[in-house]
BAFI-3210 file (N, C-alpha, C; in Angstrom, 3 decimals, decimal comma, padded with zeros to 6 digits):
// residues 223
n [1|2|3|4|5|6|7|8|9|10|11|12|13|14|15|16|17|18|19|20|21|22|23|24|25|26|27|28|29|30|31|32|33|34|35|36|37|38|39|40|41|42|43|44|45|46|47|48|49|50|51|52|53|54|55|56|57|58|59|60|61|62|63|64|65|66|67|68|69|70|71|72|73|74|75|76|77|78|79|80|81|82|83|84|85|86|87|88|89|90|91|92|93|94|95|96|97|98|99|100|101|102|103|104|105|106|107|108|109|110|111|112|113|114|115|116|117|118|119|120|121|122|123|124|125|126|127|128|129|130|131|132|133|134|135|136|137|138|139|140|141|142|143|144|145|146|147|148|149|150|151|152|153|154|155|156|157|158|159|160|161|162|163|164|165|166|167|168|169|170|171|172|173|174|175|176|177|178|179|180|181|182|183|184|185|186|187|188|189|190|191|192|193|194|195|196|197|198|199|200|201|202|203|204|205|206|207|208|209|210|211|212|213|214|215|216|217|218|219|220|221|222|223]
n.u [012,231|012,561|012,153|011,855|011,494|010,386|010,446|008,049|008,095|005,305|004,342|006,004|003,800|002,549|002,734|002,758|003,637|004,260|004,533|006,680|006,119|007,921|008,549|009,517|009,830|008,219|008,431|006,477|003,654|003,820|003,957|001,574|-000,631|000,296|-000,710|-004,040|-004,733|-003,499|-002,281|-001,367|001,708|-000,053|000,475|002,024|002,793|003,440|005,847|006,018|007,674|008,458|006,573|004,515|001,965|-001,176|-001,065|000,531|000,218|001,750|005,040|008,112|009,303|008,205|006,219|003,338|002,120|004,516|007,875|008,213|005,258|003,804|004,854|004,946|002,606|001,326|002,887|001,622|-000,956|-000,338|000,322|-001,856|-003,288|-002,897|-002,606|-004,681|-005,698|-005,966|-003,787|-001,809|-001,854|-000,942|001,048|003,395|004,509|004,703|002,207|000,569|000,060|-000,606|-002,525|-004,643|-005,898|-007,892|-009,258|-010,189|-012,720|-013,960|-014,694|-012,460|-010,292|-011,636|-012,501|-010,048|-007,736|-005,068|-004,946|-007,440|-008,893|-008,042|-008,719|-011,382|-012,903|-013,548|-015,522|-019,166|-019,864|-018,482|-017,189|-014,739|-014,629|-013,017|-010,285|-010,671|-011,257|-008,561|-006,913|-007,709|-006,776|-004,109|-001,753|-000,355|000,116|003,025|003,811|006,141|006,733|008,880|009,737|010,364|009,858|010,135|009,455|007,557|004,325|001,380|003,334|002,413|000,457|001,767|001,111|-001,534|-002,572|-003,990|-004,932|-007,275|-010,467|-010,681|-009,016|-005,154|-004,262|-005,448|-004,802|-005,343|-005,801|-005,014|-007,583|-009,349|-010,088|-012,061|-011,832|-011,431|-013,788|-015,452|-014,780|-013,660|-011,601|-010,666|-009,057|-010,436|-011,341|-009,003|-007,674|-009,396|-008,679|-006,305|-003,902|-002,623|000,590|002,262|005,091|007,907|010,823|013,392|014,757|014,903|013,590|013,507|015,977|017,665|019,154|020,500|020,606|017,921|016,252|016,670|015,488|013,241|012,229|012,569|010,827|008,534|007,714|006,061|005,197]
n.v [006,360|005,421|006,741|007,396|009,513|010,357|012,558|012,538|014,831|015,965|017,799|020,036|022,033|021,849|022,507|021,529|018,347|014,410|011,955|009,376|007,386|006,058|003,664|002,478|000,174|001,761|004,033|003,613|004,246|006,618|007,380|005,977|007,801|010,194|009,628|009,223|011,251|013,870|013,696|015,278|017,049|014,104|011,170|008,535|005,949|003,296|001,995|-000,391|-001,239|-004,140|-003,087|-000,621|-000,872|-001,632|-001,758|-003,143|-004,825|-005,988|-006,099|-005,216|-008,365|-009,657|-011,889|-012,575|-015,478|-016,538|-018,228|-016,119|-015,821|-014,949|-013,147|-011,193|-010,882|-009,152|-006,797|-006,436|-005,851|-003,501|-002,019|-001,318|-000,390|002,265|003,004|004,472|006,976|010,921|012,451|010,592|009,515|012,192|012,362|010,031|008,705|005,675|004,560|005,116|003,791|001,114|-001,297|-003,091|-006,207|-006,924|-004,731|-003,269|-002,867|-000,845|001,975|003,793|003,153|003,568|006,273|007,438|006,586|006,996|005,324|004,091|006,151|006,300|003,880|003,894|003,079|004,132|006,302|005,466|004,963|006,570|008,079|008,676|010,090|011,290|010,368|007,798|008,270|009,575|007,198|005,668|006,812|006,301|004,763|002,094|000,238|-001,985|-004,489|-005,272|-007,998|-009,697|-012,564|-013,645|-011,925|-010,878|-008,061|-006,395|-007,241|-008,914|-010,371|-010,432|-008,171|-006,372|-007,288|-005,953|-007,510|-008,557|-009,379|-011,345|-009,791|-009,609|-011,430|-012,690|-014,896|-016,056|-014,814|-012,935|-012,518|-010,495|-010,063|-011,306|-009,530|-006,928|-004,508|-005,200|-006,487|-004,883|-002,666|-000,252|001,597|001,820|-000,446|-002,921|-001,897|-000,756|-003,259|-004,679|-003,375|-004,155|-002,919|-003,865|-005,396|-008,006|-008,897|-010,664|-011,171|-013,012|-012,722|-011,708|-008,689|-005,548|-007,004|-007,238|-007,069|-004,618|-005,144|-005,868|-003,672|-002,020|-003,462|-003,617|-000,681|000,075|-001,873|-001,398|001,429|002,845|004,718]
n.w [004,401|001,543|-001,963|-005,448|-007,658|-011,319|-013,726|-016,794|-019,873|-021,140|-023,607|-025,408|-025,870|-023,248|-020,412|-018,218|-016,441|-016,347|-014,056|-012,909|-010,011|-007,908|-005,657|-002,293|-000,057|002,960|001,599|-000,548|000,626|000,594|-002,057|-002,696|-001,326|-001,925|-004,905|-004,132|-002,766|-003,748|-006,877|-009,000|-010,693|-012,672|-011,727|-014,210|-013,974|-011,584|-009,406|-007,056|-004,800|-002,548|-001,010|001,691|000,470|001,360|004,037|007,322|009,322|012,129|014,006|012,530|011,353|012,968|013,491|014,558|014,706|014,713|016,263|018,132|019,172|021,441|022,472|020,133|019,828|021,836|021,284|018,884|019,924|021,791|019,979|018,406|020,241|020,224|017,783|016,783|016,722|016,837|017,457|017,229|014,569|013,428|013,969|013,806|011,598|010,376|011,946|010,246|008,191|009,482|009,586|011,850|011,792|013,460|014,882|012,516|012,485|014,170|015,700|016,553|014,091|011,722|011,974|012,321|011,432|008,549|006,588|006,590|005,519|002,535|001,810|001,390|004,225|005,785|008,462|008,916|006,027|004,477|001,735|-000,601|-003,228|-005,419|-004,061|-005,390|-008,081|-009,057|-008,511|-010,282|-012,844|-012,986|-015,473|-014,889|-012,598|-011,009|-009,105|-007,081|-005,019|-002,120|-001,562|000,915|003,048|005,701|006,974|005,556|006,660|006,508|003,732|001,752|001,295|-000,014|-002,697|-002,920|-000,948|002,179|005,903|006,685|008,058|011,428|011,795|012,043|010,722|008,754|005,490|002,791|-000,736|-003,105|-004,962|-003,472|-000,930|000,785|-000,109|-002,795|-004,085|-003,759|-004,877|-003,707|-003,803|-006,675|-007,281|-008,140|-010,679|-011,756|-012,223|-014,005|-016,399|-017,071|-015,995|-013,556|-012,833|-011,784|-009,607|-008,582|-005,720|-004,657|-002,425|000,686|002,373|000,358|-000,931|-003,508|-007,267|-009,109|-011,620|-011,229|-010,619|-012,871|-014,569|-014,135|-014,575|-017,143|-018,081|-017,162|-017,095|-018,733|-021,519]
ca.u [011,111|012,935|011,139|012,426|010,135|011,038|009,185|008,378|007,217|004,129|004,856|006,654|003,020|001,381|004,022|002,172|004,306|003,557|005,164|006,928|006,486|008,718|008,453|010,245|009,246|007,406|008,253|005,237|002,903|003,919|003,760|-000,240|-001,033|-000,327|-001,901|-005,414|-005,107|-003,010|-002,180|-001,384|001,093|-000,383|001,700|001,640|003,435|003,700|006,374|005,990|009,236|008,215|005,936|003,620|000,389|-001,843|-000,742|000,705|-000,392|002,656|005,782|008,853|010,564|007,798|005,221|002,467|002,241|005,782|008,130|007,994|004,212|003,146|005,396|004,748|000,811|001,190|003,400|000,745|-001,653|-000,347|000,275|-003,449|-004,158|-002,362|-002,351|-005,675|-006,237|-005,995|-002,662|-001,105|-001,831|-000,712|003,033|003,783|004,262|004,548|000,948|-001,019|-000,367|-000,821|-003,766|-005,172|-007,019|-008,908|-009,427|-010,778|-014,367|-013,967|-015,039|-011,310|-010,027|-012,915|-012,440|-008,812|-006,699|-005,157|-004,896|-008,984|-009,534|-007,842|-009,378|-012,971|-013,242|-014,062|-016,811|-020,862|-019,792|-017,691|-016,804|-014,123|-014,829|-011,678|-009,568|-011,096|-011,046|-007,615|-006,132|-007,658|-005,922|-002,972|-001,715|000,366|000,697|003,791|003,634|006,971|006,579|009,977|009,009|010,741|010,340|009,933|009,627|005,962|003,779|001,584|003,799|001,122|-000,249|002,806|000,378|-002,347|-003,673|-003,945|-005,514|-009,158|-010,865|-010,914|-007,874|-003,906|-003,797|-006,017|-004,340|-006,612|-005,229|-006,027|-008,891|-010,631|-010,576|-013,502|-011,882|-011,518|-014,388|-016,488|-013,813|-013,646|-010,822|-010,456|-008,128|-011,070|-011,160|-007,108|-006,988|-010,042|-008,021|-004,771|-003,057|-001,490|001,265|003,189|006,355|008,648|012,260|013,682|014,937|014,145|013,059|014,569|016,890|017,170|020,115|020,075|019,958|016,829|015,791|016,488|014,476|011,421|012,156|012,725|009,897|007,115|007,600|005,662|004,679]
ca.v [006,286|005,848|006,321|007,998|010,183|010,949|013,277|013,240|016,057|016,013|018,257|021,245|023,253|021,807|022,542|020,013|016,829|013,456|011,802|008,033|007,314|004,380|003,351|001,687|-000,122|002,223|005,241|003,247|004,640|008,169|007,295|006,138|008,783|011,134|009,575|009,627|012,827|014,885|012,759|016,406|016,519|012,928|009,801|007,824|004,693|003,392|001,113|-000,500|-002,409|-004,572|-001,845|-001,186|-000,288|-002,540|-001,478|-003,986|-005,703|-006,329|-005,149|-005,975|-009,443|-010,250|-012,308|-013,195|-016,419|-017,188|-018,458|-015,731|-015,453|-014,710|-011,924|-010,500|-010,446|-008,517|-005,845|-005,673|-005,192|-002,635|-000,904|-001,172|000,174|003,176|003,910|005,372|008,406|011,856|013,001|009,838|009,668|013,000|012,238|008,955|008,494|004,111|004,034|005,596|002,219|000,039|-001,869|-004,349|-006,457|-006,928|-003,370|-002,254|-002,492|-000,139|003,511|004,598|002,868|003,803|007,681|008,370|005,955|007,373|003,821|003,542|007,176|005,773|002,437|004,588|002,216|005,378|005,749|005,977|005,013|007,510|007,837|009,991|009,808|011,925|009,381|006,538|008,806|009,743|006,229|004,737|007,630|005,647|003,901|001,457|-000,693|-002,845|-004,599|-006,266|-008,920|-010,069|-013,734|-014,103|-010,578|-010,478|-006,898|-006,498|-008,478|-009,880|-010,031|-010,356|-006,854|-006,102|-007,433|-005,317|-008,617|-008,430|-010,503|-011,156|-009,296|-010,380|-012,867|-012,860|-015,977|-016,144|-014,050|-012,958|-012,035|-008,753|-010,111|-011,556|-008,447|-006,229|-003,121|-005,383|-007,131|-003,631|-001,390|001,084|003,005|001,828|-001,580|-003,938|-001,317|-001,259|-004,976|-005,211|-002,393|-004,571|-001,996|-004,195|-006,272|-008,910|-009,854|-011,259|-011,314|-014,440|-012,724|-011,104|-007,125|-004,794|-007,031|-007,126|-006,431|-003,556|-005,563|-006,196|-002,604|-001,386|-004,383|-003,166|000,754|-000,578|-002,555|-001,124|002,121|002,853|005,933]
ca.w [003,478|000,189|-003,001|-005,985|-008,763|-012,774|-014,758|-018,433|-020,315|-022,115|-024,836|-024,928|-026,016|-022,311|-019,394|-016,711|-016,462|-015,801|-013,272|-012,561|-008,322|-007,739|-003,891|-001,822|001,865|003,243|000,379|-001,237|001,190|000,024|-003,729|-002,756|-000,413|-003,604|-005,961|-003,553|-002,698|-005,416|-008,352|-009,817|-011,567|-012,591|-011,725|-015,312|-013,832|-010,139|-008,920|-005,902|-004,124|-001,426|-000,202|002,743|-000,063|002,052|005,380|008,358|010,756|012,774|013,853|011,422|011,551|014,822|013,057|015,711|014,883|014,591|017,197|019,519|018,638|022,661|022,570|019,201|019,367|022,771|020,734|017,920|020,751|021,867|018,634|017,662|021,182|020,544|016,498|016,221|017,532|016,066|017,864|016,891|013,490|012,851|014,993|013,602|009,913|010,661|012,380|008,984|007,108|009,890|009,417|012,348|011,308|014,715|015,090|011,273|012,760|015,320|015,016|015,886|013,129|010,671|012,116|012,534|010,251|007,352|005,811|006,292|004,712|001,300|001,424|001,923|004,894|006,356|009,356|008,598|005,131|003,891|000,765|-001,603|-004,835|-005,449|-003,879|-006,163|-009,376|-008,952|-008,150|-011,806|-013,726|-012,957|-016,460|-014,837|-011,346|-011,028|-007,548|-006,760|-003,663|-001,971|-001,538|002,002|003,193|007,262|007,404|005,910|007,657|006,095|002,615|000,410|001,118|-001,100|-003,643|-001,937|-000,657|003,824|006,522|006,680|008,946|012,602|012,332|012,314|010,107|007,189|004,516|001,281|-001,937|-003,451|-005,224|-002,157|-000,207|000,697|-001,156|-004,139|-004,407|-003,549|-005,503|-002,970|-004,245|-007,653|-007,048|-009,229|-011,677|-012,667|-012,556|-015,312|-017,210|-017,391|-015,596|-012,636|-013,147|-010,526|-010,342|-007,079|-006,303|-004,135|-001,018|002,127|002,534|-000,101|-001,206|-005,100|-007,640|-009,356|-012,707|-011,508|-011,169|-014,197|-016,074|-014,037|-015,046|-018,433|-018,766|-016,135|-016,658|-020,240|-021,684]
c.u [011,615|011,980|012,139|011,436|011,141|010,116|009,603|007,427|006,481|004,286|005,374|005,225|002,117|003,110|003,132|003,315|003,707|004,863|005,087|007,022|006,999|008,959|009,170|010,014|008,301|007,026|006,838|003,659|002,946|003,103|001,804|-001,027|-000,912|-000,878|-003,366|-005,671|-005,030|-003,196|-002,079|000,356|000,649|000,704|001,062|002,134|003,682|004,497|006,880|006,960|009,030|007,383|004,757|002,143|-000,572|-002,363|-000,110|000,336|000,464|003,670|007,065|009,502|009,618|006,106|004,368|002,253|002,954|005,971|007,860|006,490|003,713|003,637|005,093|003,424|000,863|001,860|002,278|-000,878|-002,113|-000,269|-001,079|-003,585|-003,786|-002,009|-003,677|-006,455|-005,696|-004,449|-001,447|-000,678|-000,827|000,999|003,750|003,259|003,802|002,930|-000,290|-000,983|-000,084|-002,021|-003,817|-006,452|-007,821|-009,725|-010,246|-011,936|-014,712|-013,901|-013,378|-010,713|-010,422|-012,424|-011,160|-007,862|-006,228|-005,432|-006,323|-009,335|-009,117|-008,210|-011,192|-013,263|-013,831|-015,248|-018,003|-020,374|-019,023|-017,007|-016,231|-014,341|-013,408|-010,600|-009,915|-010,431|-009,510|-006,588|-006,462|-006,813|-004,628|-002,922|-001,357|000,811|001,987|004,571|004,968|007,155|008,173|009,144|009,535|010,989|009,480|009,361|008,026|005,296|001,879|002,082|002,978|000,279|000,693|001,954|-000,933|-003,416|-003,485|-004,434|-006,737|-009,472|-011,113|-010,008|-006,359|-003,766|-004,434|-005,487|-005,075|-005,721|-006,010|-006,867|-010,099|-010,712|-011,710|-012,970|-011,809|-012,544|-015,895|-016,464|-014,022|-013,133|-010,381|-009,864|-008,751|-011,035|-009,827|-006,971|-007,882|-009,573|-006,839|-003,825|-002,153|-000,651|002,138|004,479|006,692|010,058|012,332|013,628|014,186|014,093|014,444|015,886|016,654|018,814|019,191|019,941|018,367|015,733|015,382|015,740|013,456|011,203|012,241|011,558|008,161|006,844|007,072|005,121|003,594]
c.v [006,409|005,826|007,324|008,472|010,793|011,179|013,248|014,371|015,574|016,409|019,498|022,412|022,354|021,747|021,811|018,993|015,837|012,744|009,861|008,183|005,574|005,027|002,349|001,368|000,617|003,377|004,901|004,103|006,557|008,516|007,130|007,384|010,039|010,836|009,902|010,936|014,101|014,740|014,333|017,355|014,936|011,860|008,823|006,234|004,311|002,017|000,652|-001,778|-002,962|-003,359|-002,254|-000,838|-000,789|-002,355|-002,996|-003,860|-006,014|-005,532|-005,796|-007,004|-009,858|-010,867|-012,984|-014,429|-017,238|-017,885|-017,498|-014,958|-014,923|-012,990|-010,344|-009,972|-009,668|-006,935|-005,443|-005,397|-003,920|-001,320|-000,950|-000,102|002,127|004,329|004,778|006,364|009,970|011,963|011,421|009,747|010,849|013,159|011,296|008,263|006,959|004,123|004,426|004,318|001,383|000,016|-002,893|-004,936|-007,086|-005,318|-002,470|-002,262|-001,792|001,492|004,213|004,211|004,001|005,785|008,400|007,595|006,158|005,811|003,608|004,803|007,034|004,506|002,704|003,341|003,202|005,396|006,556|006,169|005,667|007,438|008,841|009,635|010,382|010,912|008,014|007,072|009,145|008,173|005,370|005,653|007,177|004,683|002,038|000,639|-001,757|-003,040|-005,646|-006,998|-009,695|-011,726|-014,591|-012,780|-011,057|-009,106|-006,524|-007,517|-007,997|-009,866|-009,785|-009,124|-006,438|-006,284|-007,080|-006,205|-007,785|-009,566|-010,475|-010,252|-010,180|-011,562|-012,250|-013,844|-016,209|-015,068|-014,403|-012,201|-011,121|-009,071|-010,554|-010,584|-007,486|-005,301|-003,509|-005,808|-005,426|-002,679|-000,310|001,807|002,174|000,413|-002,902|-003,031|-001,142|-002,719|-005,251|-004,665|-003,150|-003,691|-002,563|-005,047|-006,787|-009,272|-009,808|-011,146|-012,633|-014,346|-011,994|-009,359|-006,339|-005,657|-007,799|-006,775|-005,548|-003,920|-005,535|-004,657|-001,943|-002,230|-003,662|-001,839|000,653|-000,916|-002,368|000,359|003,115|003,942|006,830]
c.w [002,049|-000,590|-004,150|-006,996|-010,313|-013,307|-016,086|-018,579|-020,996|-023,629|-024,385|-025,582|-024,402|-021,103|-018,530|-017,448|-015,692|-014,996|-012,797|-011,242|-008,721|-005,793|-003,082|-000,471|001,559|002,466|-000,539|-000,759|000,819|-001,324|-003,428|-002,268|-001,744|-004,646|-005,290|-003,768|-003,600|-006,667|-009,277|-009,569|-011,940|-012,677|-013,109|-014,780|-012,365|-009,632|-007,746|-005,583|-003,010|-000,258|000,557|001,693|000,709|003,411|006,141|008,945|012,092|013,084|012,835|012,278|013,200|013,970|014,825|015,815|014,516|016,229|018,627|019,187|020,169|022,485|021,442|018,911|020,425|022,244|019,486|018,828|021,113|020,735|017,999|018,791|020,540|018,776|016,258|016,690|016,428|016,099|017,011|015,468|012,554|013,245|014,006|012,349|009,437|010,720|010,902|008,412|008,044|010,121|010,688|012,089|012,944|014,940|013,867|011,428|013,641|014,783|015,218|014,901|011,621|010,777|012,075|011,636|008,699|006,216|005,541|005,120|002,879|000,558|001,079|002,922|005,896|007,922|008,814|007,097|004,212|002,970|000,001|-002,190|-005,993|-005,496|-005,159|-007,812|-009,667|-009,077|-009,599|-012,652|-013,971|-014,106|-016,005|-013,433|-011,577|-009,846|-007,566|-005,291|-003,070|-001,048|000,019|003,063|004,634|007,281|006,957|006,218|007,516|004,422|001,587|000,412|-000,135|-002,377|-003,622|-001,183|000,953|004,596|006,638|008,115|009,791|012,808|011,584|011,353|008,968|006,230|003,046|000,272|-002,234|-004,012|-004,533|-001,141|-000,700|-000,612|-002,186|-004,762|-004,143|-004,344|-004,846|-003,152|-005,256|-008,126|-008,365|-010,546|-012,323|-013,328|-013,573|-016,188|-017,890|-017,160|-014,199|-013,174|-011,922|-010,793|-008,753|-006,942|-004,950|-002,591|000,188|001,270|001,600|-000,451|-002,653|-005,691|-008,507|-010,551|-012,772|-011,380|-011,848|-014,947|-015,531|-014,685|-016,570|-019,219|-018,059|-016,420|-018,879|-019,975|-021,819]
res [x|x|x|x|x|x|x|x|x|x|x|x|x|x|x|x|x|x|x|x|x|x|x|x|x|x|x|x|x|x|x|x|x|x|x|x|x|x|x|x|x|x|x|x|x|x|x|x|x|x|x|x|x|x|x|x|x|x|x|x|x|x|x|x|x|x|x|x|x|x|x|x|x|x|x|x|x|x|x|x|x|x|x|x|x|x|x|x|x|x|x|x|x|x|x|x|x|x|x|x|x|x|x|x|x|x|x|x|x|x|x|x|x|x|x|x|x|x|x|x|x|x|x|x|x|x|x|x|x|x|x|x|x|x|x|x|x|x|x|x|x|x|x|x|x|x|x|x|x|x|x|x|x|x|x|x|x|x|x|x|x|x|x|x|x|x|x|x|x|x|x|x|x|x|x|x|x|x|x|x|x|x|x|x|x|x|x|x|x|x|x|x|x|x|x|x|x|x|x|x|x|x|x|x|x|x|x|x|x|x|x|x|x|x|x|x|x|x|x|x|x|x|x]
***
């Protein structure tokens, strides 16, 4: 779960610091999971590296409707059957940001998925307000997408886009999803702010030079 965190100080008359989450894979899912919940002290900048923010659908490098698509939808089968339950959730750090999208209308979903309780996809409506308020405080999104990346599935969550509900193959960009088009936890509200920013790198999962690192920490990571 890499991710890495740098604090600045505020001033030297307020000892709280504010805090850069840079994420990485699945370290992304950390970096969100504190902003929802904590965000204290406050993350000023959030840089996300081919991360799961979105959640998956799949397992890595087994797209369902790839070549070995028989095989691979029978594996995300079973990993729906089996991520949403209490005990599970709370074992298995992977199953909180996997999202199926067959399954997000289903009360275990809705009731036991950490991934739903930050989306407020919640069940019988459920709504943090916490979680929402917390996640705009954020100055700064900067979503980097690896433009041949196997490993999340479907890539474009990377850009917190996912798959439509009820299908494997339609993929929606973060502005055609429910939570964006509803703002359930804050996602339409950043992007009217001018607080996300996109960028891509060429290859597969995590793979980047480190030139290209430092431009993003350089140039994403404002004060």
């Amino acid at each position: 779960m890499p991710l890495f965190l740098s604090v600045i100080k505020k001033s030297r008359a307020n000892s709280l610091n504010r805090i850069n989450c840079a994420g990485f894979s699945q370290g992304n899912s950390l970096c969100r999971g504190y902003i929802h919940k904590y965000n204290d002290p406050p993350v000023v900048n959030f840089l996300s590296v081919h991360g799961t923010v979105s959640g998956v659908a799949g397992f890595p490098n087994c797209n369902p409707d790839g070549l070995l698509g028989p095989v691979c939808k029978q594996l995300a089968d079973l990993c729906g059957d089996l991520a949403y339950t209490e005990l599970t959730q709370s074992l298995l750090f992977q199953v909180d940001y996997y999202r199926d999208p067959l399954r997000v209308n289903t009360t275990a979903y809705k009731n036991y998925s950490q991934l739903a309780q930050w989306n407020n996809e919640g069940l019988d409506g459920t709504f943090n307000q916490t979680y929402k308020d917390n996640f705009v405080k954020v100055k700064r999104f900067a979503m980097i997408k690896a433009l041949k990346d196997t490993m999340v599935f479907p890539n474009e969550g990377e850009w917190w886009g996912h798959f439509a509900d009820e299908s494997q193959t339609t993929v929606l960009k973060y502005n055609e999803t429910k939570w964006y088009k509803e703002d359930l936890f804050g996602l339409q509200t950043v992007d009217k702010a001018g607080k996300i920013v996109f960028n891509t790198t060429d290859g597969e999962h995590l793979q980047f030079a480190d030139e290209e690192l430092i431009w993003w920490v350089n140039n994403y990571f404002v004060v």
